[in-house]
C-alpha positions as CSV (number, residue, x, y, z in Angstrom):
1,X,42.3,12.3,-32.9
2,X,38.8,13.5,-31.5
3,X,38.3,17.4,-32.8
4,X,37.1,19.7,-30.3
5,X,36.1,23.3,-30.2
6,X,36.6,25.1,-27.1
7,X,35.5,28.7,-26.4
8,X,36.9,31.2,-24.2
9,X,40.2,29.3,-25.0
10,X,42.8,32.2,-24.7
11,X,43.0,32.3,-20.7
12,X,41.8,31.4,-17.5
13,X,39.8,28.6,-17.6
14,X,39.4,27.9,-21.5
15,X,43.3,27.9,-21.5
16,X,43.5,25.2,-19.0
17,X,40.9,23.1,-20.9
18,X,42.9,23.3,-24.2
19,X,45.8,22.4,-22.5
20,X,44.3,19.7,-20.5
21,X,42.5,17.9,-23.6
22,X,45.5,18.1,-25.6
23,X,47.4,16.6,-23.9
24,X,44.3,14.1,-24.2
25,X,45.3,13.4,-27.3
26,X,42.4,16.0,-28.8
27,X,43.4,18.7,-31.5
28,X,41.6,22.2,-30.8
29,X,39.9,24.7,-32.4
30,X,40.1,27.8,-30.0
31,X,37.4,30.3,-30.0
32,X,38.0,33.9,-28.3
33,X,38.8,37.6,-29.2
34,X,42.5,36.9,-30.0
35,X,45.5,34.3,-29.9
36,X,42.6,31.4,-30.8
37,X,42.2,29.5,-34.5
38,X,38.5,31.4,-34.2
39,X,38.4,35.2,-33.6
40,X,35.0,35.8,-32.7
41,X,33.3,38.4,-30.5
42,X,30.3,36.0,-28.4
43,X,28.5,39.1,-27.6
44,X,26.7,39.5,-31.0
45,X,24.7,37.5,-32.8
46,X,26.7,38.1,-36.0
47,X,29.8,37.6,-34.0
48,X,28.6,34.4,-33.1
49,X,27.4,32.9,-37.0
50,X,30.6,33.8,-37.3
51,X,32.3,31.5,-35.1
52,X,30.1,29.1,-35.9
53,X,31.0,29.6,-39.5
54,X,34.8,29.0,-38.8
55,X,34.2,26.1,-36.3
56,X,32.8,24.2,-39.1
57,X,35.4,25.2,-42.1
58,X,38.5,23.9,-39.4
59,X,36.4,21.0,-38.6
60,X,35.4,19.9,-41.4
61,X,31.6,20.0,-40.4
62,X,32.6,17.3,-38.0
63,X,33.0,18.0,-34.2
64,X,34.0,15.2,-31.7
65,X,33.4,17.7,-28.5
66,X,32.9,21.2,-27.5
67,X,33.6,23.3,-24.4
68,X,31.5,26.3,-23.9
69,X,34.0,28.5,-21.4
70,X,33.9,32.2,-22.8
71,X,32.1,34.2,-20.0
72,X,32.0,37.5,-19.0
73,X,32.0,38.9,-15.0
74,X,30.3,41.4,-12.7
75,X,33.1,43.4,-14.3
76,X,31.9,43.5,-17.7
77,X,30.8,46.8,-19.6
78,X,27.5,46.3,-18.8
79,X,25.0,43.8,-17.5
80,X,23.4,43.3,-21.5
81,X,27.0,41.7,-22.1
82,X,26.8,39.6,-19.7
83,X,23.9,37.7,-20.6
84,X,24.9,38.3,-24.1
85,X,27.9,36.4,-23.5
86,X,27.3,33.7,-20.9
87,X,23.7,32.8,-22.2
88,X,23.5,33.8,-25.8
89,X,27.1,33.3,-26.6
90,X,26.4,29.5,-25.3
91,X,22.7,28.7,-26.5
92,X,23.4,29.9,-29.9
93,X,26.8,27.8,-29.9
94,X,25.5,24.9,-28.8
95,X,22.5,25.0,-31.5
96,X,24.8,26.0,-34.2
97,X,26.9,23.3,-34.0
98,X,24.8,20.3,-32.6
99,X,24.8,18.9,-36.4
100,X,28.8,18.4,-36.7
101,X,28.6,17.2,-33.2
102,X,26.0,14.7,-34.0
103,X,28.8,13.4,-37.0
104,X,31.7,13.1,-34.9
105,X,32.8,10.2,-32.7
106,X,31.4,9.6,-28.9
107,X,30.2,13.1,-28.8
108,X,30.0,15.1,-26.1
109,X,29.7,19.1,-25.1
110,X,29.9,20.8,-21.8
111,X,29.2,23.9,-20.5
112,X,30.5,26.3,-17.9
113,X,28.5,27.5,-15.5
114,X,28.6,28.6,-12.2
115,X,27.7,27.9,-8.7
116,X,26.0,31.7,-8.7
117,X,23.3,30.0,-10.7
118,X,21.9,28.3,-7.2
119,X,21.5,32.5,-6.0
120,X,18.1,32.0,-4.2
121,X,15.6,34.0,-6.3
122,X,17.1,34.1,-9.9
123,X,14.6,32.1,-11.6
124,X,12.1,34.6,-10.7
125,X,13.9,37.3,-12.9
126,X,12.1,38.2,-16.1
127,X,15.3,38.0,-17.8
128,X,15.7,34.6,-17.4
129,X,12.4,33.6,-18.9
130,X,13.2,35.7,-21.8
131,X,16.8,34.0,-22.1
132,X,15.1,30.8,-22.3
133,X,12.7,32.0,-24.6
134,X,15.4,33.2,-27.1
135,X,14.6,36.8,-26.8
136,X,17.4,38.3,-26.4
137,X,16.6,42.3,-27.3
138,X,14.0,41.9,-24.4
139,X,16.6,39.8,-22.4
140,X,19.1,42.2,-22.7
141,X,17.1,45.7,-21.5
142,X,15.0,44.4,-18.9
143,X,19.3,43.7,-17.5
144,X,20.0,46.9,-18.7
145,X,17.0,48.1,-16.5
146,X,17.5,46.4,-13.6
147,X,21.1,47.6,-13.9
148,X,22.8,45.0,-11.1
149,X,25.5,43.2,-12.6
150,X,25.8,40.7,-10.1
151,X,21.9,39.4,-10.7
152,X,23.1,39.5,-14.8
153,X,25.4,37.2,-13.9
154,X,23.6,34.5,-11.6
155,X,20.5,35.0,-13.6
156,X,22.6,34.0,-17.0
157,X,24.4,31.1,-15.5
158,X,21.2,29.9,-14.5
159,X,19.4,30.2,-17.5
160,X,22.3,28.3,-19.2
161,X,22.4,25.5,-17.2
162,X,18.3,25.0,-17.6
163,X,19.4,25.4,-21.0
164,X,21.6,22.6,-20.8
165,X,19.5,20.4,-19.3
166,X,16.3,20.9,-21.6
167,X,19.0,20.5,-24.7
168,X,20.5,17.2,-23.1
169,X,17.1,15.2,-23.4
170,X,16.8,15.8,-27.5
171,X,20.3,15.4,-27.9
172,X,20.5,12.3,-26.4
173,X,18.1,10.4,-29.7
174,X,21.7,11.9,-31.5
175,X,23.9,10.4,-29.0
176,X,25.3,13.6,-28.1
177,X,26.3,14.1,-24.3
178,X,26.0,17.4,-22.7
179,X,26.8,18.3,-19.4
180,X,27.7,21.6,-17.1
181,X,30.5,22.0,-14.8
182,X,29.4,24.6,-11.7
183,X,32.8,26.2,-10.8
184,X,33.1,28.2,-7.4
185,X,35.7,30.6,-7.2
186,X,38.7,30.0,-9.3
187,X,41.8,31.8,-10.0
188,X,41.4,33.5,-13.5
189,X,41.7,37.0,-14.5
190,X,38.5,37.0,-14.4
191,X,37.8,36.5,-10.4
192,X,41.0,38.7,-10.1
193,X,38.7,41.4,-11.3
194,X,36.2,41.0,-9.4
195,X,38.3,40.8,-6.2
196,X,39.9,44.4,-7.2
197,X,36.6,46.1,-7.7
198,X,35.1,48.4,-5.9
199,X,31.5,47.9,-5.9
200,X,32.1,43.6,-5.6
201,X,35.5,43.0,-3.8
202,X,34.7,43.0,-0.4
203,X,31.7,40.6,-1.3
204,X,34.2,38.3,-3.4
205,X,36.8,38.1,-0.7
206,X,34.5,37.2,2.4
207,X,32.5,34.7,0.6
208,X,35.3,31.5,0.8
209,X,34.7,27.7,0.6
210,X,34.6,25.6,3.0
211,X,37.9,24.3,1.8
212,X,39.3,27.6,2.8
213,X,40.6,28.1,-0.6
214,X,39.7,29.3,-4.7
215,X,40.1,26.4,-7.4
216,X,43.1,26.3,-9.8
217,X,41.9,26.6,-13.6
218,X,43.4,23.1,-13.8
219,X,41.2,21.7,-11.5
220,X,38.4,22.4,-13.5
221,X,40.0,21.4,-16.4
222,X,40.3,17.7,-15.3
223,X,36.9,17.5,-14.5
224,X,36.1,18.8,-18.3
225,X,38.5,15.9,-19.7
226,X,36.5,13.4,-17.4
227,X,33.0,14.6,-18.5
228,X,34.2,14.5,-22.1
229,X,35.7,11.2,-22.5
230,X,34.1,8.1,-23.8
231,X,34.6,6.5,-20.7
232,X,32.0,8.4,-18.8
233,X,29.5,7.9,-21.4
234,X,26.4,7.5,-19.0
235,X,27.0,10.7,-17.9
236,X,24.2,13.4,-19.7
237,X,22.5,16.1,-18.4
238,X,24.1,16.4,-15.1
239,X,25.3,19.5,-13.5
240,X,28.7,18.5,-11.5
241,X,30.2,21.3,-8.9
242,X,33.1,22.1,-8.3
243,X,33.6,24.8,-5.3
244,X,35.3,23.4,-2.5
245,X,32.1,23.3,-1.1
246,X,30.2,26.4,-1.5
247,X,26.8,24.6,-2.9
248,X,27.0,22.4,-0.2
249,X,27.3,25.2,2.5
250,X,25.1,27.1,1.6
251,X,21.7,24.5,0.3
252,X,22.6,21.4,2.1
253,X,19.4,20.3,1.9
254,X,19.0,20.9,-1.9
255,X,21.0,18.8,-4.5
């Protein structure tokens, strides 16, 4: 029975990913602020030894997969959480528990991102050259400074994915996969949240796929389960959308 750790795993699209691989056959170790095997707070470093800590006591120090979902929205307290979360609370994930991973059987891990992090202009932000640098005081205050949520949040998806795919070429001489799903819109507390506020909602609502429609969490759940079986072991390093279209709309010429 592969052992996989999934973050975020107490709603939206975490919950969905549990479900999903269970029913794969694959027993969980949930990570999230409540109702999960790990209570952990991803926004703090010490919050996140700390999940890393408990990861490896349920597991044994052996991992078969994990699924980085916990994020945080324009919606969050403040734009230092989100990069604290999305970025940090990934990165610091990912390098804490590459070592199990590396001991467990056709490994693979995967990260959520987002399609936000194609926003023409976010690799330019300071912030995500200090994300990628692993400073995360200065990461976090020049967001603070700039003080536009919505930028946090492209900026840190973006910065995780480059993330991703600088990790996936040393991690493949372990034989560990890694790969990021790019979600568009999808129905989770978390979008709800962002379509009933006030500063974001009218932005959220008119910005629809081309499929006319948000994703189910379910959807991206069974793209997850594809990514991280065995049988799609070629698969590494690749960034796979899934927004009814949205990339394509608006950088048709870019892939």
């Amino acid at each position: 029975m592969p052992v996989t750790a999934v973050s975020g795993s107490a709603s939206g699209i975490g919950a969905a990913v549990c479900a999903t691989l269970r029913a794969a056959g694959h027993r969980i170790i949930g990570i999230d602020r409540a109702n999960a095997e790990v209570i952990a707070d991803l926004s703090s470093f010490a919050g996140r030894q700390a999940a890393i800590a408990a990861v490896l006591e349920h597991s044994d120090g052996i991992l078969d997969g994990l699924v980085c979902c916990a994020g945080v929205g324009v919606t969050a307290p403040s734009s230092s959480v989100i990069l604290a979360v999305n970025y940090f609370g990934v990165s610091d994930l990912l390098d804490g528990l590459l070592d199990a991973l590396a001991k467990g059987q056709n490994p693979a891990a995967l990260v959520i991102g987002s399609v936000a992090s194609t926003q023409p202009g976010v690799e330019q932000q300071p912030m995500v050259a200090a994300m990628l640098a692993g400073d995360e005081d200065l990461a976090l205050e020049l967001a603070i400074t700039l003080g536009q949520p919505h930028i946090a949040y492209a900026c840190s998806k973006y910065a995780v994915t480059c993330n991703a795919r600088q990790k996936a070429v040393s991690w493949a001489s372990l034989g560990v996969r890694l790969n990021v799903v790019a979600p568009g819109a999808v129905q989770t507390p978390l979008h709800q949240a962002s379509l009933d506020d006030a500063r974001f909602g009218k932005a959220v609502r008119e910005f629809v796929a081309p499929l006319g429609r948000s994703g189910c969490p379910e959807e991206i759940a069974k793209l997850v389960a594809f990514l991280q079986s065995p049988d799609v072991g070629f698969i590494h390093g690749s960034v796979m959308f899934i927004d009814g279209g949205m990339d394509a709309m608006v950088r048709p010429q870019k892939f």
